[in-house]
Residue frames relative to the residue before (quaternion, step in Angstrom):
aa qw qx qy qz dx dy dz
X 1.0000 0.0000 0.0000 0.0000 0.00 0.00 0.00
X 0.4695 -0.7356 0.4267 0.2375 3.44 -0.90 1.03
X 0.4763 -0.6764 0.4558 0.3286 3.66 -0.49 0.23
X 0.5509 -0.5773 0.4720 0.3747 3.66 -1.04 0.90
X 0.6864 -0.3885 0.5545 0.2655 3.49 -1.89 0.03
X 0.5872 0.6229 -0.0552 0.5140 3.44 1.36 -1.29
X 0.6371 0.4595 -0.2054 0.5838 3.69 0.94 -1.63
X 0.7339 0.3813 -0.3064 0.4713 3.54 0.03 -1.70
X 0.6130 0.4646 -0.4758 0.4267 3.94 0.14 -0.78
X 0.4910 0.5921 -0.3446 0.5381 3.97 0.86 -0.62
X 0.8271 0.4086 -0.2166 0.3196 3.48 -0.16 -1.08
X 0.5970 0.6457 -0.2039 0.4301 2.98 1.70 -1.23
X 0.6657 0.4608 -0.1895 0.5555 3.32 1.17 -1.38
X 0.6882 0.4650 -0.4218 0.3635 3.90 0.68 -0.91
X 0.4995 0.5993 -0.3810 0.4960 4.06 1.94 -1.30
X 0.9012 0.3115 -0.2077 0.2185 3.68 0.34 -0.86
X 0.3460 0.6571 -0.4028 0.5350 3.20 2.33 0.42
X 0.7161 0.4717 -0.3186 0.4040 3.52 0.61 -1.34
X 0.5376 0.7989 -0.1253 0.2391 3.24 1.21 -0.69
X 0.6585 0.2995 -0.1385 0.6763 2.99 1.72 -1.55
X 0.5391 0.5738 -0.5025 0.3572 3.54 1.19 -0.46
X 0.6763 0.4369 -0.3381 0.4873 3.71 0.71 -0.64
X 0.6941 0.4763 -0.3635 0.3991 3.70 0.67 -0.31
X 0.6116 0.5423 -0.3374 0.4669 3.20 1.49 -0.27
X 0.7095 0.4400 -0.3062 0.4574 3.59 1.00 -0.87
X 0.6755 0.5154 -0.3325 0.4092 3.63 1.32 -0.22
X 0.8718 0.0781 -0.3974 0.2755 3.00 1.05 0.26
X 0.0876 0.6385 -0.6313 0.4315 3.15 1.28 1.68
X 0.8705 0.1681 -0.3776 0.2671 3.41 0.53 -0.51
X 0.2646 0.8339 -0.2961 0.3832 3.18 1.61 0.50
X 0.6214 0.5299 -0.0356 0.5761 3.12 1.62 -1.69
X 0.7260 0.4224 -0.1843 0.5105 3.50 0.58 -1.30
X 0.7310 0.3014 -0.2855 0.5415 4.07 0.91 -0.57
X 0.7505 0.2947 -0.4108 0.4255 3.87 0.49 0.19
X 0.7121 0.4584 -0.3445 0.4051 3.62 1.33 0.48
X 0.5893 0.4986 -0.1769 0.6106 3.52 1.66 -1.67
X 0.8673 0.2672 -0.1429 0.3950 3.10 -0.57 -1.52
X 0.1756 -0.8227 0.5353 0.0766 2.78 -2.31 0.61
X 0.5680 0.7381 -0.0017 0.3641 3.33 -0.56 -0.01
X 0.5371 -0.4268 0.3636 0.6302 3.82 -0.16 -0.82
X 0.7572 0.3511 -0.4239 0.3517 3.73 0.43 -0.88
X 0.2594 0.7204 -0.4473 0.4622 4.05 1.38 0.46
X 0.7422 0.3635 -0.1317 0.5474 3.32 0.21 -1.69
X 0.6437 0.5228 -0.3643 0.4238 3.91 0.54 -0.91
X 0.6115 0.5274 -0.3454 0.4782 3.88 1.07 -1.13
X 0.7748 0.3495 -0.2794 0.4466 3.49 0.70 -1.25
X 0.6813 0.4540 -0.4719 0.3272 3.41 0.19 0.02
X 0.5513 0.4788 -0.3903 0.5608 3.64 1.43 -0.79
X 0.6508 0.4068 -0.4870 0.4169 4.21 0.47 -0.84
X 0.6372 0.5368 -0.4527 0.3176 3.82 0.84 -0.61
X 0.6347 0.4591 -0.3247 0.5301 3.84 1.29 -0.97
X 0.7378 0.1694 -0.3800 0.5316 3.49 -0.03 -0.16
X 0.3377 0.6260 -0.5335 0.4576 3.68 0.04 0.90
X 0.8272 0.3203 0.0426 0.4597 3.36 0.73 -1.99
X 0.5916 0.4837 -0.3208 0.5596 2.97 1.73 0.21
X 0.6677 0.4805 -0.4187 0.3847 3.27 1.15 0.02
X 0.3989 0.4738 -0.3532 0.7012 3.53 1.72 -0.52
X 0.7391 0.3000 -0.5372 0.2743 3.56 -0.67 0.59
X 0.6726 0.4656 -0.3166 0.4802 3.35 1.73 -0.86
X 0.4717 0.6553 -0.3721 0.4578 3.77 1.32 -0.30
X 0.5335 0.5640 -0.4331 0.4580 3.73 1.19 -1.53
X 0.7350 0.5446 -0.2191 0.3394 3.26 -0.13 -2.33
X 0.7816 0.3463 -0.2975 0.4251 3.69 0.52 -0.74
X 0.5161 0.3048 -0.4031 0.6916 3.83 1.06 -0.08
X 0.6555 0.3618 -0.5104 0.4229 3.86 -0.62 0.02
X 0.5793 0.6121 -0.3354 0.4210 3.66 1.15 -0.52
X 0.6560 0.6397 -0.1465 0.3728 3.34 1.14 -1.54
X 0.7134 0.4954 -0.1271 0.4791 2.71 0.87 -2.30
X 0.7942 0.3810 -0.1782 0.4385 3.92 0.51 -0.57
X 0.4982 0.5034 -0.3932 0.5864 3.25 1.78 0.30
X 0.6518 0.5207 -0.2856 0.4717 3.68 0.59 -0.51
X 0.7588 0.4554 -0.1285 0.4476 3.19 0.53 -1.30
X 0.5087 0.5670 -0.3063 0.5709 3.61 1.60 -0.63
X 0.6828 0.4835 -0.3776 0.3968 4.02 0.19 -1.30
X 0.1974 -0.6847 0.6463 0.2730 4.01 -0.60 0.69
């Protein structure tokens, strides 16, 4: 069963909440390991702020590729 107009507008909005939530914690920890921290747990922040960073640009893609091909689909 296809999803409603209604559903997908949901999904869109829930892909691009989660989204800034991860861009926000990546770079708090982005900030917090190239200024606070040292050491290994430094390098540990930035690599976890760098994956959830690039996970948020993947859920951002998916929700404009969602958009863009919903519009462009409707005749």
């Amino acid at each position: 069963m296809a999803p409603t107009d209604p559903e997908r507008a949901a999904a869109r909005r829930r892909r691009l909440l989660w989204a800034g939530i991860l861009a926000v914690a990546g770079l708090v920890l982005l900030a917090v390991g190239l200024t606070v921290a040292e050491g290994t747990a430094a390098w540990l922040e930035v690599a976890v702020a760098i994956v959830l960073l690039l996970a948020s640009y993947g859920l951002q893609y998916v929700a404009r590729r969602e958009t863009y091909h919903d519009e462009h689909e409707r005749p």
